[in-house]
C-alpha positions as protocol buffer text, in pm:
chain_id: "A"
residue {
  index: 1
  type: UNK
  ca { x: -2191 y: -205 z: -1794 }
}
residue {
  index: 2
  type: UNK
  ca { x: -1870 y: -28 z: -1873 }
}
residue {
  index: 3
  type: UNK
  ca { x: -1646 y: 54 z: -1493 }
}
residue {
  index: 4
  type: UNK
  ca { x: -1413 y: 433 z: -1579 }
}
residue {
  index: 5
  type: UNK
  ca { x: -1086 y: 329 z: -1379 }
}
residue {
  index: 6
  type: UNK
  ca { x: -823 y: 593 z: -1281 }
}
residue {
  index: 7
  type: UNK
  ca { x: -512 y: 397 z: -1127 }
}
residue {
  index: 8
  type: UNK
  ca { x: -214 y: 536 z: -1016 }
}
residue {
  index: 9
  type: UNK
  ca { x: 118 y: 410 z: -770 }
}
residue {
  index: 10
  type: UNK
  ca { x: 210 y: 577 z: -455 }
}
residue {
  index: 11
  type: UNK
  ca { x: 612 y: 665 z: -460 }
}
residue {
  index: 12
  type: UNK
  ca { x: 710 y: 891 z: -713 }
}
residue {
  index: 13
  type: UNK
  ca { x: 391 y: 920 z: -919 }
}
residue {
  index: 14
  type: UNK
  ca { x: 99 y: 1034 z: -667 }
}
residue {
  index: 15
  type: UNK
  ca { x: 302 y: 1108 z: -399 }
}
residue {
  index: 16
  type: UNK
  ca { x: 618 y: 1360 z: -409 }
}
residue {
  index: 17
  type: UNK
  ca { x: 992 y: 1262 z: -263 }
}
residue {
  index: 18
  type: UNK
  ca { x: 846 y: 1389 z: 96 }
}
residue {
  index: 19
  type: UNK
  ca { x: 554 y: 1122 z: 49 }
}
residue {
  index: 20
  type: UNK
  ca { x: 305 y: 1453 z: 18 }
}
residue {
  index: 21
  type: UNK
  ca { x: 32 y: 1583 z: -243 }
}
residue {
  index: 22
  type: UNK
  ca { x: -168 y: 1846 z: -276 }
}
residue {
  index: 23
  type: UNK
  ca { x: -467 y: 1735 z: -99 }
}
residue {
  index: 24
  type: UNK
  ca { x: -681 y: 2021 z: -264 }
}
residue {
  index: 25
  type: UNK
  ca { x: -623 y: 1950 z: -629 }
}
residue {
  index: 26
  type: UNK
  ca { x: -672 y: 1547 z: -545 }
}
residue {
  index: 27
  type: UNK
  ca { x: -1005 y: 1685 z: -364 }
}
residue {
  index: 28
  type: UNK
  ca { x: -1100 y: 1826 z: -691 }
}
residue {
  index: 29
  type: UNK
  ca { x: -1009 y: 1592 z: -895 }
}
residue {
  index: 30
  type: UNK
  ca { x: -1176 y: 1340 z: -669 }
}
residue {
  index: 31
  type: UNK
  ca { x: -1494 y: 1503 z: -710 }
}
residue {
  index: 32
  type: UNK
  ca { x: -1459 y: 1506 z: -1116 }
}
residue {
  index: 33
  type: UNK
  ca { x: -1441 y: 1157 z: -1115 }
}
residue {
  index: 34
  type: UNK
  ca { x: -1704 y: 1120 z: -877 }
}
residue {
  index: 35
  type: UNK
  ca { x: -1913 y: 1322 z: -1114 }
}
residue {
  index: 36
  type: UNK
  ca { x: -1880 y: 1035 z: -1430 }
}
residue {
  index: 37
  type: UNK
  ca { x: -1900 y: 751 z: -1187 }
}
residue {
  index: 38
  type: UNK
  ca { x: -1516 y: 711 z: -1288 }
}
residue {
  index: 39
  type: UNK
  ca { x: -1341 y: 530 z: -975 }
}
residue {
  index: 40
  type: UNK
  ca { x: -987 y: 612 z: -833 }
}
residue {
  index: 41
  type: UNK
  ca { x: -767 y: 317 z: -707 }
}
residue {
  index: 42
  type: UNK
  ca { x: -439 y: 350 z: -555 }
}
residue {
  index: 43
  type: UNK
  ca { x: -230 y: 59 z: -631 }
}
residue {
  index: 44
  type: UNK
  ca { x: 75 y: 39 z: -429 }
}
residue {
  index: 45
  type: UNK
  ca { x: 350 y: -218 z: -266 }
}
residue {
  index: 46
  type: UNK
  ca { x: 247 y: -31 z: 57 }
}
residue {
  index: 47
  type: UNK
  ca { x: 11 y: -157 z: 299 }
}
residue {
  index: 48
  type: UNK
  ca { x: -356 y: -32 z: 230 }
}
residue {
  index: 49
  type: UNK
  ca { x: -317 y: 94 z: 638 }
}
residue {
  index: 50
  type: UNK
  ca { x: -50 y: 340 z: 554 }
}
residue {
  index: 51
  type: UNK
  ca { x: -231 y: 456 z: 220 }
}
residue {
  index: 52
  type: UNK
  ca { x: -544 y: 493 z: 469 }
}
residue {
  index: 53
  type: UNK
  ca { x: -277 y: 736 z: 721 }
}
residue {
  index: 54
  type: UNK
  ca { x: -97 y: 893 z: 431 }
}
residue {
  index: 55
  type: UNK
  ca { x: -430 y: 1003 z: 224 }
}
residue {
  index: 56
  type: UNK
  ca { x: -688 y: 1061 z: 532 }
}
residue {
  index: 57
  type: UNK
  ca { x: -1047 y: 1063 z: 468 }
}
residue {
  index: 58
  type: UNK
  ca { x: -940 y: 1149 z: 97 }
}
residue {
  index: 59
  type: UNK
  ca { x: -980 y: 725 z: 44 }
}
residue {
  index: 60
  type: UNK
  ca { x: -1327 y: 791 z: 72 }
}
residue {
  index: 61
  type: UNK
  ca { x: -1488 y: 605 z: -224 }
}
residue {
  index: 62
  type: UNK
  ca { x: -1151 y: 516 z: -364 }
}
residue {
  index: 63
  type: UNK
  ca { x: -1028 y: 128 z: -418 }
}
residue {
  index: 64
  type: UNK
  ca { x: -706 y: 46 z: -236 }
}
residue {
  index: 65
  type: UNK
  ca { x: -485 y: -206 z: -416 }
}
residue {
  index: 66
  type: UNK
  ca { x: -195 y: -236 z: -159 }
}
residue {
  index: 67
  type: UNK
  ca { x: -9 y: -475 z: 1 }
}
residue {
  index: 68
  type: UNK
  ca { x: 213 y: -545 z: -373 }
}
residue {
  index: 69
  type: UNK
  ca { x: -176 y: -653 z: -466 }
}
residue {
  index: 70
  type: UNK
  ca { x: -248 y: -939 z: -192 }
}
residue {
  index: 71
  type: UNK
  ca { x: -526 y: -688 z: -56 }
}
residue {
  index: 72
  type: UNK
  ca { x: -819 y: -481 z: -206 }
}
residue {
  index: 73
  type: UNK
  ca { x: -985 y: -235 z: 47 }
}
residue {
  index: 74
  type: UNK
  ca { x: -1325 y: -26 z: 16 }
}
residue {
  index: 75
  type: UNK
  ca { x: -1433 y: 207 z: 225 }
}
residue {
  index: 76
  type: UNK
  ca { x: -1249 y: 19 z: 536 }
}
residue {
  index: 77
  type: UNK
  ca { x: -1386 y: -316 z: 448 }
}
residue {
  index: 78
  type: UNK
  ca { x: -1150 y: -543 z: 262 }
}
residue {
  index: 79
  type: UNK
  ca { x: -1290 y: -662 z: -56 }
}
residue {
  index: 80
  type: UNK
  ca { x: -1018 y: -914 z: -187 }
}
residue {
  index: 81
  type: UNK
  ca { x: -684 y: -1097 z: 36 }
}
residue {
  index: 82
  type: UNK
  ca { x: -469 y: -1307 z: -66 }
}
residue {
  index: 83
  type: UNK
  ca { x: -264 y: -1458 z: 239 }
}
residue {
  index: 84
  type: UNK
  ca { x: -17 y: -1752 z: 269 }
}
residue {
  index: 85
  type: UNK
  ca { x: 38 y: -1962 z: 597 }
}
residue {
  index: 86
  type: UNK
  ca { x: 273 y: -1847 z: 874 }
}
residue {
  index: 87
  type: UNK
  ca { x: 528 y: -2200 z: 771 }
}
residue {
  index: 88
  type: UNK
  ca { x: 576 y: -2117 z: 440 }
}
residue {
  index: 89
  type: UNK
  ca { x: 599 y: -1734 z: 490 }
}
residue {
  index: 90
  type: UNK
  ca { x: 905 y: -1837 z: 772 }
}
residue {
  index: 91
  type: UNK
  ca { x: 1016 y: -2035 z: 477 }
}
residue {
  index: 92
  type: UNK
  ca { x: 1042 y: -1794 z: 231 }
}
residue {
  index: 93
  type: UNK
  ca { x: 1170 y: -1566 z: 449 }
}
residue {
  index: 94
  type: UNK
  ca { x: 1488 y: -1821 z: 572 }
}
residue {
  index: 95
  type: UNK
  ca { x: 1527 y: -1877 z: 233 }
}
residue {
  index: 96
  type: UNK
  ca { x: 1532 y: -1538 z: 115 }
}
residue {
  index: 97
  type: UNK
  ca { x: 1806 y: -1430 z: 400 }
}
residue {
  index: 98
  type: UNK
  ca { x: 2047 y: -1691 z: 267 }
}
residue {
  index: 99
  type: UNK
  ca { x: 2021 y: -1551 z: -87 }
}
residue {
  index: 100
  type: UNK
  ca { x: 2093 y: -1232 z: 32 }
}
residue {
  index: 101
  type: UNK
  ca { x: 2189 y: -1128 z: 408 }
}
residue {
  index: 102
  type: UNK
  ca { x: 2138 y: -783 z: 339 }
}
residue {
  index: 103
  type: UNK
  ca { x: 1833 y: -724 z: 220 }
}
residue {
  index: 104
  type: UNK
  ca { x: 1559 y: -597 z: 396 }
}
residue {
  index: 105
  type: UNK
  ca { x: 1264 y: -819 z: 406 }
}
residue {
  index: 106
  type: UNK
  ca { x: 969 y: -726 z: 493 }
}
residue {
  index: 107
  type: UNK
  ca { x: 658 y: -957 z: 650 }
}
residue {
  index: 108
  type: UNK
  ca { x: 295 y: -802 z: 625 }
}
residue {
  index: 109
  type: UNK
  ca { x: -6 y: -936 z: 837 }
}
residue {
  index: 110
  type: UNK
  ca { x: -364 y: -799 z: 834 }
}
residue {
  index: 111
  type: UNK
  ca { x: -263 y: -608 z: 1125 }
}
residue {
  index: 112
  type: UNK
  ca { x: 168 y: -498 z: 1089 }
}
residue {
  index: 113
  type: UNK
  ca { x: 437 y: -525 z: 924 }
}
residue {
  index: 114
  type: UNK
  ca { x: 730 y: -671 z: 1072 }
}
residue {
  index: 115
  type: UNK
  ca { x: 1138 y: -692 z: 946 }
}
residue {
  index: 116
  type: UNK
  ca { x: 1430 y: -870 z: 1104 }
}
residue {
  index: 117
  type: UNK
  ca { x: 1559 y: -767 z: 1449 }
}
residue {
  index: 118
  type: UNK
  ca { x: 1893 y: -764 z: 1218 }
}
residue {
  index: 119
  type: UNK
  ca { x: 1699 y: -435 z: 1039 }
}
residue {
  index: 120
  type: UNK
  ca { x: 1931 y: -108 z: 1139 }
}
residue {
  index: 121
  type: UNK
  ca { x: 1751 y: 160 z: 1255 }
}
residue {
  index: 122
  type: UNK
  ca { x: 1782 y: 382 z: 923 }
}
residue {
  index: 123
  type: UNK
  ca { x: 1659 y: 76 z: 746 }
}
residue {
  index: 124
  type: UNK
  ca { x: 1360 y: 52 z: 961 }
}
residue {
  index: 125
  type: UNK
  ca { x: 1287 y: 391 z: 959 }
}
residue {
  index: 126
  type: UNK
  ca { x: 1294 y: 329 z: 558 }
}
residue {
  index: 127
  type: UNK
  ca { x: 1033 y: 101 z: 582 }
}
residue {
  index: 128
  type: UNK
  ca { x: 818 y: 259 z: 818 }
}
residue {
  index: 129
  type: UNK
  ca { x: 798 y: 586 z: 590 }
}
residue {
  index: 130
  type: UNK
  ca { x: 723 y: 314 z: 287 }
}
């Protein structure tokens, strides 16, 4: 059995620099696919909860590779995740700041996504938008 994949990132590719597309011609296109039993994934850094918000009821039927690929989602139901403990997450996280301060790190759960209290507010308005 052969699976038709159509895969495409979020920033700069699907979505424009206001984090929009036209919602009519992916409707179309959507239904295209649909027609040859060809599948649309998104596949994005971003958490498959904000591709959900961003693309609406559009993720109907669509595969959700988000989360920089630690989760698959379906339809609402998670298909695939990939998690590490809370330890080694702290961990990576101290040992990330003391390579470099001023980054922004970001920490995902199944349910948020949390940054530094350190974060300025531009920053975490940044992220939030991502």
């Amino acid at each position: 059995m052969d699976i038709k994949l159509v895969v495409t990132d979020m920033d700069g590719t699907f979505l424009d620099e206001n984090s929009e597309f036209d919602r009519e011609a992916f409707g179309i296109l959507k239904e295209n696919l649909d027609s040859h039993n060809i599948r649309f994934v998104f596949c994005t850094g971003k958490q498959c909860e904000r591709v959900e918000n961003i693309v609406g009821d559009l993720t109907k039927d669509t595969f959700i590779i988000g989360d920089s690929a630690t989760r698959i989602k379906y339809n609402g139901e998670f298909l695939y995740t990939a998690t590490i403990q809370n330890e080694l997450g702290l961990n990576i996280i101290d040992a990330l700041t003391k390579i470099d301060p001023e980054q922004t790190i970001i920490a995902c759960t199944e349910d948020v996504a949390y940054v530094l209290d350190t974060v300025s507010e531009e920053e975490r308005k940044f992220v939030h938008g991502s």
